[in-house]
C-alpha positions in Angstrom: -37.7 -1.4 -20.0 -38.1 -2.8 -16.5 -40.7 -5.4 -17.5 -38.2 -6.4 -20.2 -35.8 -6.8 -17.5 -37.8 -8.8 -15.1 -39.6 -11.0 -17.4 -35.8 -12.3 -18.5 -35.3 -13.8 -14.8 -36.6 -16.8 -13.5 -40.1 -17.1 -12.3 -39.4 -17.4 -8.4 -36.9 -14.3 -8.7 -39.5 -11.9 -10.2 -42.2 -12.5 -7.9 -39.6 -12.0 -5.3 -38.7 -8.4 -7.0 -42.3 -7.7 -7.6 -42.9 -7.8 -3.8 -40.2 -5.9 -2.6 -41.4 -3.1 -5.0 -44.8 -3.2 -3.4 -43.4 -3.2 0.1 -41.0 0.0 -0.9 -44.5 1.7 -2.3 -46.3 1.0 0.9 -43.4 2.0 3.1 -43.6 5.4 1.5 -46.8 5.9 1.8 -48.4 8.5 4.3 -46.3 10.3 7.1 -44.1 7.7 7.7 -43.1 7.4 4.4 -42.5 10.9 4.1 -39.8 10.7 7.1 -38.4 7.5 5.7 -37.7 9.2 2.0 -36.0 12.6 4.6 -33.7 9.7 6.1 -32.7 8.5 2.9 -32.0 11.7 1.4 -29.6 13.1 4.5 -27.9 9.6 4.8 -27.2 10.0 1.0 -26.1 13.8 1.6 -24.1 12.5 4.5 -22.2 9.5 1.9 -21.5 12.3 -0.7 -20.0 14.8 1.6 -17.7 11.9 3.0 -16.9 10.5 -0.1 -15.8 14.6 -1.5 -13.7 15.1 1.7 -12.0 11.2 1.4 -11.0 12.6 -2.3 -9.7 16.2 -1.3 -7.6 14.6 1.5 -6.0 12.3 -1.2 -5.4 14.7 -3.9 -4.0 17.2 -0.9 -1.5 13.6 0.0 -0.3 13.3 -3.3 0.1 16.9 -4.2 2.5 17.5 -1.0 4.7 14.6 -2.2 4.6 14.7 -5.9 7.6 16.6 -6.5 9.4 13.8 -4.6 8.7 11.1 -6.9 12.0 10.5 -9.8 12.1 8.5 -12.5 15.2 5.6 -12.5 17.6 6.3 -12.1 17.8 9.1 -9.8 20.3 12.0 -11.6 22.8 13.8 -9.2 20.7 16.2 -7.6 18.3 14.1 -7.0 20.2 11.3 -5.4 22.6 13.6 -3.4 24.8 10.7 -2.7 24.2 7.5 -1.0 21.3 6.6 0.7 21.2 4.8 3.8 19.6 2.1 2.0 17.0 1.7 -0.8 13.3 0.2 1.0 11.3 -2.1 -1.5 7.6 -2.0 0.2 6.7 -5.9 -0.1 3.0 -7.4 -1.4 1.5 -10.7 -2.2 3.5 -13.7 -3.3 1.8 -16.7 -4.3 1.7 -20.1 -2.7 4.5 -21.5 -4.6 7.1 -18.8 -3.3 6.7 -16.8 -6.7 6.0 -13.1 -6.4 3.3 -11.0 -7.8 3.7 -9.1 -10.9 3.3 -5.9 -8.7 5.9 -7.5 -6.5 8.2 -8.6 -9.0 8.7 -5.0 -10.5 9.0 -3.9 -6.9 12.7 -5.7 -6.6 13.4 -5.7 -9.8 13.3 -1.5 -9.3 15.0 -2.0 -5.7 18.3 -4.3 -6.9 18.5 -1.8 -10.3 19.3 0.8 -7.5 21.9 -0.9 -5.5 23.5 -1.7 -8.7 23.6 1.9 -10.2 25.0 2.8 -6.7 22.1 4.9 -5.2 22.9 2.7 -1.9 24.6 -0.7 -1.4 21.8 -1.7 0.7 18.5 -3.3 0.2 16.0 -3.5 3.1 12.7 -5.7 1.8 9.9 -4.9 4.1 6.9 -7.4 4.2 4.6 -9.5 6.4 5.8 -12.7 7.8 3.2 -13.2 10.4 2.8 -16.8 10.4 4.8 -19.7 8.7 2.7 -20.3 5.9 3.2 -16.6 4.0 6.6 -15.5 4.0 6.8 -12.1 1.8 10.5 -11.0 2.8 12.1 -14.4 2.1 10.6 -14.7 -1.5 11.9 -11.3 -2.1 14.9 -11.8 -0.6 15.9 -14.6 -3.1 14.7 -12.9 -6.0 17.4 -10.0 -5.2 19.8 -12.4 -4.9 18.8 -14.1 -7.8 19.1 -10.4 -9.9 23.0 -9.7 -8.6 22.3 -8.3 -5.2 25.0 -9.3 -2.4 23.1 -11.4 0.1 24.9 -9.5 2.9 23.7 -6.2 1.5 19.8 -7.5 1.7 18.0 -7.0 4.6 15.0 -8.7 5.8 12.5 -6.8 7.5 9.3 -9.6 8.8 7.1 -7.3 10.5 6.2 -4.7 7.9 2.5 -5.2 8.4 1.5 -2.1 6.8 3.4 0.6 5.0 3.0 2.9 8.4 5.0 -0.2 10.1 7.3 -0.6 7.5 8.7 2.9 7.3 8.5 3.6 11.3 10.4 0.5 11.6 12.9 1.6 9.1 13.5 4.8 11.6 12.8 3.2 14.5 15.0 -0.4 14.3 17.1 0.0 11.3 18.8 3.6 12.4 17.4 5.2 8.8 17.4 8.9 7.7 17.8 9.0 3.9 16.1 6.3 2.1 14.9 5.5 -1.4 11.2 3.8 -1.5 10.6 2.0 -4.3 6.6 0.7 -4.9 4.1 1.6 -7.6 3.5 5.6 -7.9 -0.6 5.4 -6.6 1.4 3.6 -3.5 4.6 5.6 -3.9 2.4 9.2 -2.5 0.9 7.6 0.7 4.5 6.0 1.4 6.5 9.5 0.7 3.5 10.9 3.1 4.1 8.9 5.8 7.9 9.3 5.6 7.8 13.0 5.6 5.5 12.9 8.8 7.9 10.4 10.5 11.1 12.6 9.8 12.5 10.7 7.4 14.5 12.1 3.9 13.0 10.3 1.2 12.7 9.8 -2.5 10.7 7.2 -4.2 11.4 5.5 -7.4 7.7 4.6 -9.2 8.1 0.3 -10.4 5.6 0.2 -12.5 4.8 -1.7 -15.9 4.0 0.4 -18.9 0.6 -2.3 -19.3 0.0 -1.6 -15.7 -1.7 -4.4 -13.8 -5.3 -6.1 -13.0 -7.5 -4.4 -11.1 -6.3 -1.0 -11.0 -9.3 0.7 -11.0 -10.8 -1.3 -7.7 -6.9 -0.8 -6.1 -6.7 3.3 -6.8 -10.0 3.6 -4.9 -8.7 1.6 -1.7 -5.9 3.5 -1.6 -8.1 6.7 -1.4 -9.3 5.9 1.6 -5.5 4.2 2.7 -4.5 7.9 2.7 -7.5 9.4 4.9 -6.3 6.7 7.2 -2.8 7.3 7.0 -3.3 11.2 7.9 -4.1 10.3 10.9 -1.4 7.4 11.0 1.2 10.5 10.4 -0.3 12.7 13.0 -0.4 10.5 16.1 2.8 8.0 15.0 1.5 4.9 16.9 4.1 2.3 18.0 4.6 0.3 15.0 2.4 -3.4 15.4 5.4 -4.9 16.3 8.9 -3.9 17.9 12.3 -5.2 17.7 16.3 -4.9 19.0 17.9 -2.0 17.0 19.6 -3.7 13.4 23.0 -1.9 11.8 22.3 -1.5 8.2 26.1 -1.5 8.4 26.4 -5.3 9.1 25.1 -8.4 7.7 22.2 -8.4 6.1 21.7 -12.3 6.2 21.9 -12.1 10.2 17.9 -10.3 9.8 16.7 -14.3 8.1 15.6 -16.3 10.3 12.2 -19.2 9.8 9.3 -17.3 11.7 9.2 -14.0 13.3 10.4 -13.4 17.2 11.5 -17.2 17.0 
């Protein structure tokens, strides 16, 4: 089989391969070789017992939220009455202000909410760093654009990460009982993080029954996302960025503005 295999590639490329098999055989040889095979074994040892741990510290994430999680719209109990305001985690847009598919179900969830009544108020939370990528304004407009009140959206430009995003939601917005609204895989780091942080939260799943690409590559990122955000709910850093206290009782088209801390 692995002659097959190398006598398919090009010449140069299987003389290559054919050396760095001799020099693997000769490193092994003799004593050091011996120690060399050890150092591979316990560094391989090492990867698995990190890689088990990073899995039982996301499965222990999502089962202390799970039970949090409601399907739209949120019944009675569920809801308990208005929530301060319903938080739509933001994620890429494209170059020509359209948003990602991800995105796209994201506010489409979030204005559904305001308009059932769960809250009349919409915060969008997204990164804004710089001129040229704007996530809050793009998402802005497209609540607008499905029947939101301007007023009653609210622009969030330093949500950097979802730790920023919800300790700036406590922190400058004044919240206590929110509604997150994201993809469920994101939906149980999120609820984490807002438990940790003192906050009352539900979160409404936006996903697509066809789900989206690259799911497989984006579940195992966020496996390691929650090992880091463990320790993101244990010693609550300052969020990246801070900012004057914002009434989600006032205007929500006061929070625009062309480029953040201008």
């Amino acid at each position: 089989m692995r002659k097959v295999c190398i006598a398919g590639l090009p010449a140069a490329l299987r003389r290559g391969l054919r050396r760095a098999r001799q020099a693997l055989r000769r490193a092994l040889r003799g004593r050091g070789g011996r120690v060399l095979a050890r150092v591979l074994c316990v560094c391989l040892c090492l990867a698995g017992a990190l890689g088990l741990m990073a899995v039982s510290v996301s499965a222990a994430v999502c089962d202390s939220v799970r039970e949090r999680i409601v399907e739209f719209p949120p019944g009675p109990s569920e809801a308990g009455g208005p929530y301060d305001c319903v938080l739509v985690l933001g994620c890429a847009v494209y170059e020509d202000g359209r948003l990602s598919p991800m995105l796209e179900d994201r506010v489409r969830t979030g204005a559904a909410l305001v308009q059932a009544g769960v809250s009349d108020t919409l915060l969008v939370s997204g990164d804004h760093r710089t001129d040229a990528y704007n996530e809050v304004d793009a998402m802005k407009r497209r609540a607008v654009e499905l029947g939101v009140p301007s007023q009653r959206v609210f622009q969030d430009h330093d949500g950097y990460s979802t730790y920023d995003s919800l300790a700036r939601l406590k922190q400058v917005y004044g919240a206590r009982r929110v509604v997150i609204v994201t993809q469920r895989y994101h939906l149980y780091r999120a609820l984490y993080l807002a438990g940790k942080l003192g906050l009352e939260a539900i979160g409404v799943p936006a996903d697509r029954p066809q789900g989206y690409a690259g799911g497989a590559m984006r579940e195992l990122r966020e496996v390691l996302a929650r090992c880091k955000d463990v320790w993101s709910g244990l010693a609550q850093p300052a969020p990246e960025a801070a900012g004057a206290p914002v009434s989600l009782a006032g205007d929500g088209d006061l929070t625009a503005q062309s480029r953040p801390h201008s």
